[in-house]
VMD Tcl script that builds the backbone (N, CA, C; Angstrom):
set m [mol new atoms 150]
animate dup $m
set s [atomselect $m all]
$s set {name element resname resid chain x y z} {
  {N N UNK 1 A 19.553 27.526 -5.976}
  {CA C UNK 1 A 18.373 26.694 -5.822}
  {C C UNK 1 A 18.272 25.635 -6.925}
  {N N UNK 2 A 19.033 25.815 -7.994}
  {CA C UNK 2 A 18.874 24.819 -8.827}
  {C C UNK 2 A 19.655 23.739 -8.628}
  {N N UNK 3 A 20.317 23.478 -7.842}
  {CA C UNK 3 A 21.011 22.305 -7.712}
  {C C UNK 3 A 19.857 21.048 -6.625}
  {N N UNK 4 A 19.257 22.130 -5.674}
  {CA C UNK 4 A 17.841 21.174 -5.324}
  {C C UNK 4 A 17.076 21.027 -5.974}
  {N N UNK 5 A 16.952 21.065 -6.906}
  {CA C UNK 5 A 15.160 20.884 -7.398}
  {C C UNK 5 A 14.777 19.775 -8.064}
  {N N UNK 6 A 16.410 19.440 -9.127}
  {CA C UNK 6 A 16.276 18.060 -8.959}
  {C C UNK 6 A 16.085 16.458 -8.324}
  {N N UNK 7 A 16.600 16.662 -7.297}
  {CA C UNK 7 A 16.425 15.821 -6.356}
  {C C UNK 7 A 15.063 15.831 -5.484}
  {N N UNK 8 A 14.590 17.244 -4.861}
  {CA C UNK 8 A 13.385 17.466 -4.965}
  {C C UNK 8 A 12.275 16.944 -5.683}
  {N N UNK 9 A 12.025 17.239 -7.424}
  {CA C UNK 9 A 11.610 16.755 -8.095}
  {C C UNK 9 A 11.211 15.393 -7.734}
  {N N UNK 10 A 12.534 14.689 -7.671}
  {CA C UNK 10 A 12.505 13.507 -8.091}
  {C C UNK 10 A 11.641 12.724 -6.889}
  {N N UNK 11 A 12.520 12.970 -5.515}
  {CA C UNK 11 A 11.924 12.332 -4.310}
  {C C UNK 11 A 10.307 12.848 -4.633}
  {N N UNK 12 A 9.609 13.443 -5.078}
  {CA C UNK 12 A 8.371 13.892 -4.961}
  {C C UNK 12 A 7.736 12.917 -5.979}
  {N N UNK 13 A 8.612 12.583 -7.019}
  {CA C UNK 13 A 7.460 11.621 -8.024}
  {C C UNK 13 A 7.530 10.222 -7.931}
  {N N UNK 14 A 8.574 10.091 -6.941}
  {CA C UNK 14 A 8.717 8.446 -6.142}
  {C C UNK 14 A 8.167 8.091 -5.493}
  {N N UNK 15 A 8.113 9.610 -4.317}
  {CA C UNK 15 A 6.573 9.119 -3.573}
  {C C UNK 15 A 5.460 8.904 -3.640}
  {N N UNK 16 A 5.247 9.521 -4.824}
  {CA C UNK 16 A 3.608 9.411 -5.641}
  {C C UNK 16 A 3.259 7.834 -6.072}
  {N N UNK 17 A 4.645 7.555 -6.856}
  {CA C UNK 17 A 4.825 6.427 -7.534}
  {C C UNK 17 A 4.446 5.185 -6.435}
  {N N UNK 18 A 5.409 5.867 -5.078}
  {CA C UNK 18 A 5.399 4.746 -3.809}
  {C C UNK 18 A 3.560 4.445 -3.379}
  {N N UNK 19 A 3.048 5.752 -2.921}
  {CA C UNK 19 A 2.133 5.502 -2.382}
  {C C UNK 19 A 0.576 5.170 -2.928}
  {N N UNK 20 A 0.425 5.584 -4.217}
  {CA C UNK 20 A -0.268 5.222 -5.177}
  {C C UNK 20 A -0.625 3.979 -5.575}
  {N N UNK 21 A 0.516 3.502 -6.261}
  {CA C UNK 21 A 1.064 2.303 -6.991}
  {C C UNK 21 A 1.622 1.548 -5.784}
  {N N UNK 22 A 2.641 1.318 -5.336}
  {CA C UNK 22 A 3.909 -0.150 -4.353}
  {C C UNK 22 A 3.002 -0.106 -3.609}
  {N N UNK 23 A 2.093 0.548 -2.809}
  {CA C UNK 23 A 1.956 0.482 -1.222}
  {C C UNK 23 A 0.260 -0.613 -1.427}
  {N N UNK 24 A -0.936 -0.381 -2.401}
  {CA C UNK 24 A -1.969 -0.583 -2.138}
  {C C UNK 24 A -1.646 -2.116 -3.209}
  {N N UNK 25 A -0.253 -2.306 -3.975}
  {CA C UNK 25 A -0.239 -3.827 -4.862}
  {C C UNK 25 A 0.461 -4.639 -3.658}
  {N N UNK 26 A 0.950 -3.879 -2.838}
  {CA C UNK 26 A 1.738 -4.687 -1.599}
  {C C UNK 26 A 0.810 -5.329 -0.574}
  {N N UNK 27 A 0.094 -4.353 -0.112}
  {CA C UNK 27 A -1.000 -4.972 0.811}
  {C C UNK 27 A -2.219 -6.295 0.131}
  {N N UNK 28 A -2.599 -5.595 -1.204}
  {CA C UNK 28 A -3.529 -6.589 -1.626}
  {C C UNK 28 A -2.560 -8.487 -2.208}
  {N N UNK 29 A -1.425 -8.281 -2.296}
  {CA C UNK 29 A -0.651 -9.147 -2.466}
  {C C UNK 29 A -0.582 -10.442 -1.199}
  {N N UNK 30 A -0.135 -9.228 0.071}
  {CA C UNK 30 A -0.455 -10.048 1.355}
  {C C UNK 30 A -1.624 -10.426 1.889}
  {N N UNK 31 A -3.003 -9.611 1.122}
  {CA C UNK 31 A -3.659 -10.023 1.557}
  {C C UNK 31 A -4.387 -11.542 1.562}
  {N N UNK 32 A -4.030 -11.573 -0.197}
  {CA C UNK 32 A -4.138 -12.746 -0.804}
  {C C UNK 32 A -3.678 -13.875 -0.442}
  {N N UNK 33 A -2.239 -13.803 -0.136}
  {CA C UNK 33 A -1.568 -15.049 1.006}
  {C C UNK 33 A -2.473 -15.278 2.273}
  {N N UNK 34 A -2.772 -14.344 3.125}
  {CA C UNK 34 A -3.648 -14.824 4.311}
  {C C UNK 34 A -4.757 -15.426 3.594}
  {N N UNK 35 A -5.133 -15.052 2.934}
  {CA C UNK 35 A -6.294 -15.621 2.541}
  {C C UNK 35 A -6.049 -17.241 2.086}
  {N N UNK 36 A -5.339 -17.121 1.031}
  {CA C UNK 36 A -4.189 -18.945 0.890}
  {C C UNK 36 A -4.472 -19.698 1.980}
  {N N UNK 37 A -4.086 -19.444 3.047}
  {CA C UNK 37 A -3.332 -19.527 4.318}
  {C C UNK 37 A -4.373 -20.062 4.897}
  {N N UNK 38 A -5.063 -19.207 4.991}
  {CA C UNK 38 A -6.512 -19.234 6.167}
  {C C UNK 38 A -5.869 -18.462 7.384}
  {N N UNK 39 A -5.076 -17.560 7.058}
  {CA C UNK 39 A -4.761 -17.052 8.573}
  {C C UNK 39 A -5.477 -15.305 8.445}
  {N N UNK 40 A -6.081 -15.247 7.587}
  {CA C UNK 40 A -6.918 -13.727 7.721}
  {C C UNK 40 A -8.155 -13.688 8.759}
  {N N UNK 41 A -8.072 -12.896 9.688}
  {CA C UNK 41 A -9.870 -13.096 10.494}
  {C C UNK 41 A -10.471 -12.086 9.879}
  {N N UNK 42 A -12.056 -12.509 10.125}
  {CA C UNK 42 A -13.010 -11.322 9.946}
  {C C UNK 42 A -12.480 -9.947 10.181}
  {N N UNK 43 A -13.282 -8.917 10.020}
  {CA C UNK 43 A -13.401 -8.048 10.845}
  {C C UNK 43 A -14.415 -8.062 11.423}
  {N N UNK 44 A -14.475 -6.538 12.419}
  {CA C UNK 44 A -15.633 -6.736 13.466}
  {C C UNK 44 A -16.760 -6.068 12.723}
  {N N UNK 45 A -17.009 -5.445 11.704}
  {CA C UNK 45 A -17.882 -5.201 10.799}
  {C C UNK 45 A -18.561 -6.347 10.328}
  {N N UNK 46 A -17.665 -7.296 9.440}
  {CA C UNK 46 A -18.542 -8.014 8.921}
  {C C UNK 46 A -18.893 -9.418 9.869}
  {N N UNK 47 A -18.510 -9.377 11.140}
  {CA C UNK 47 A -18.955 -10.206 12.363}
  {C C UNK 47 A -20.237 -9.694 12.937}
  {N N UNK 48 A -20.530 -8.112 12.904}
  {CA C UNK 48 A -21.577 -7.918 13.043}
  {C C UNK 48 A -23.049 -7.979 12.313}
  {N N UNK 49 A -22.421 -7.742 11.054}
  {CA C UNK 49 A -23.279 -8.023 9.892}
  {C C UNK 49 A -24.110 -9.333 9.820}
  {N N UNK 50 A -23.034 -10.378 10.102}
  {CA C UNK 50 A -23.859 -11.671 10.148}
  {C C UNK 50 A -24.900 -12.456 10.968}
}
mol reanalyze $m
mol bondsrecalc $m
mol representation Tube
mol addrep $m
């Protein structure tokens, strides 16, 4: 078993790393371009709101 655990280990603190950290600087990154852009729409929340 010790020859998995490293790799184990590891894939486990990448994903943390991935989904934590890469995934929510990735989206707010793109979000920012649509926004640049003008190609972001509302949502239907804040369409109702208004």
């Amino acid at each position: 078993m010790k020859p998995i655990a490293a790799p184990v280990g590891g894939g486990m603190i990448t994903s943390t790393i991935h989904v934590l950290i890469l995934a929510p600087v990735f989206f707010a990154i793109m979000k920012e371009r649509a926004l640049r852009r003008g190609t972001l729409r509302p949502s239907q929340e804040s369409a109702v709101e208004d």
